[in-house]
C-alpha positions as CSV (number, residue, x, y, z in Angstrom):
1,X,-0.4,-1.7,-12.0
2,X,-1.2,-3.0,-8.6
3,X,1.0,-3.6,-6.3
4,X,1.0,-7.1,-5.4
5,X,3.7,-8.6,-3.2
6,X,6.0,-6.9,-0.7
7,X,9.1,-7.9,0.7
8,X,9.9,-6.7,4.6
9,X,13.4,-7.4,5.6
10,X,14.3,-7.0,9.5
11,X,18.2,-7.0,10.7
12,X,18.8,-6.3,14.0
13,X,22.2,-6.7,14.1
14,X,24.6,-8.8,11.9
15,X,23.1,-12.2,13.3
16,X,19.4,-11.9,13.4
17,X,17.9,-11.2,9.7
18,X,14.2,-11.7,9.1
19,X,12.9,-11.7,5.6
20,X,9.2,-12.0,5.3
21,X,7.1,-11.9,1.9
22,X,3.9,-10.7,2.3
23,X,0.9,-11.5,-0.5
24,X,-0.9,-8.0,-1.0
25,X,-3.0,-9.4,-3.4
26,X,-4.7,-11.4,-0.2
27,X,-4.9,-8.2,1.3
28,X,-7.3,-6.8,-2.2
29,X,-9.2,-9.4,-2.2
30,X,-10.1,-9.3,1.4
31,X,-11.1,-5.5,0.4
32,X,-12.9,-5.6,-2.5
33,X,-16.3,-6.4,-0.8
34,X,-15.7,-3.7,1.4
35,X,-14.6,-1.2,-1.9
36,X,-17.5,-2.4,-3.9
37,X,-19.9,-1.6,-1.0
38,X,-18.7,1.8,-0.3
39,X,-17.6,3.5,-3.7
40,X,-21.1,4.7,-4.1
41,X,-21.3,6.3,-0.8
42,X,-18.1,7.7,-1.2
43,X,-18.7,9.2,-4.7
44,X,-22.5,10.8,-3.2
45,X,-20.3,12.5,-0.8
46,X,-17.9,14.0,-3.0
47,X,-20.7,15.3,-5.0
48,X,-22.5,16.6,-2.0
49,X,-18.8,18.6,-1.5
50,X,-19.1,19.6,-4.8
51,X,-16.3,17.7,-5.8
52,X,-16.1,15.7,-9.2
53,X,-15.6,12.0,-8.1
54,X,-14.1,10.4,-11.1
55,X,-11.3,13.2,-10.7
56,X,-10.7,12.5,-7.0
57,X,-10.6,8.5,-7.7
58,X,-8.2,9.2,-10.5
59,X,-6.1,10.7,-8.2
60,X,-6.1,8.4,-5.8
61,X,-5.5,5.2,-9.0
62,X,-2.6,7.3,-9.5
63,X,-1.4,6.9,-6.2
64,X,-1.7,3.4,-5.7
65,X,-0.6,2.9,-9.5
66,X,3.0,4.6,-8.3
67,X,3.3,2.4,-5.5
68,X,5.5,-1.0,-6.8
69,X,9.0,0.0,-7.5
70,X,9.1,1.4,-4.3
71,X,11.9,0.8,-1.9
72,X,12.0,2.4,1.6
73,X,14.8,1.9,4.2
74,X,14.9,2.6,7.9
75,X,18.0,2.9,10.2
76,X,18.4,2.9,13.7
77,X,20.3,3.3,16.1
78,X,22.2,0.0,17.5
79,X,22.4,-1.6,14.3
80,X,18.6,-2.3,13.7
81,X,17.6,-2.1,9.7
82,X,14.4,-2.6,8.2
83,X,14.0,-2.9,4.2
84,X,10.7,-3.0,2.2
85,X,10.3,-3.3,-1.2
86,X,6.7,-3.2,-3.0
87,X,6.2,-5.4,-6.6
């Protein structure tokens, strides 16, 4: 699964809370030309490493298959939060 929304919560504060969703699947559609375009060149230069391609893109599908679900939270000093969660 792709991950395809994010939400990015700011607090600075108890007051001033800033919740923004962000569309990621705007964000893959803006890269797909760009993927499409370079995946070849990519894989002849793994095979010019002597690398096998189709393991090394696995790998990175895994990757960005792991991605929703994740939650990461950041605390600062002064009261200042920030929260993102990936769908």
């Amino acid at each position: 699964m792709i991950p395809m929304m994010a939400v990015l919560r700011v607090e600075r504060g108890q007051r001033r809370r800033v919740r923004l969703w962000l569309p990621l699947f705007l964000l893959w559609l803006l890269a797909l030309p760009v993927l499409v375009v370079a995946l070849p060149v990519v894989a002849i230069i793994l095979l010019a490493y002597s690398r096998n391609p189709l393991r090394v893109f696995a790998a990175y599908w895994s990757v960005l298959s792991a991605i929703p679900g994740s939650h990461i939270e950041v605390s600062g000093r002064r009261g200042h939060h920030v929260t993102m969660h990936v769908y």
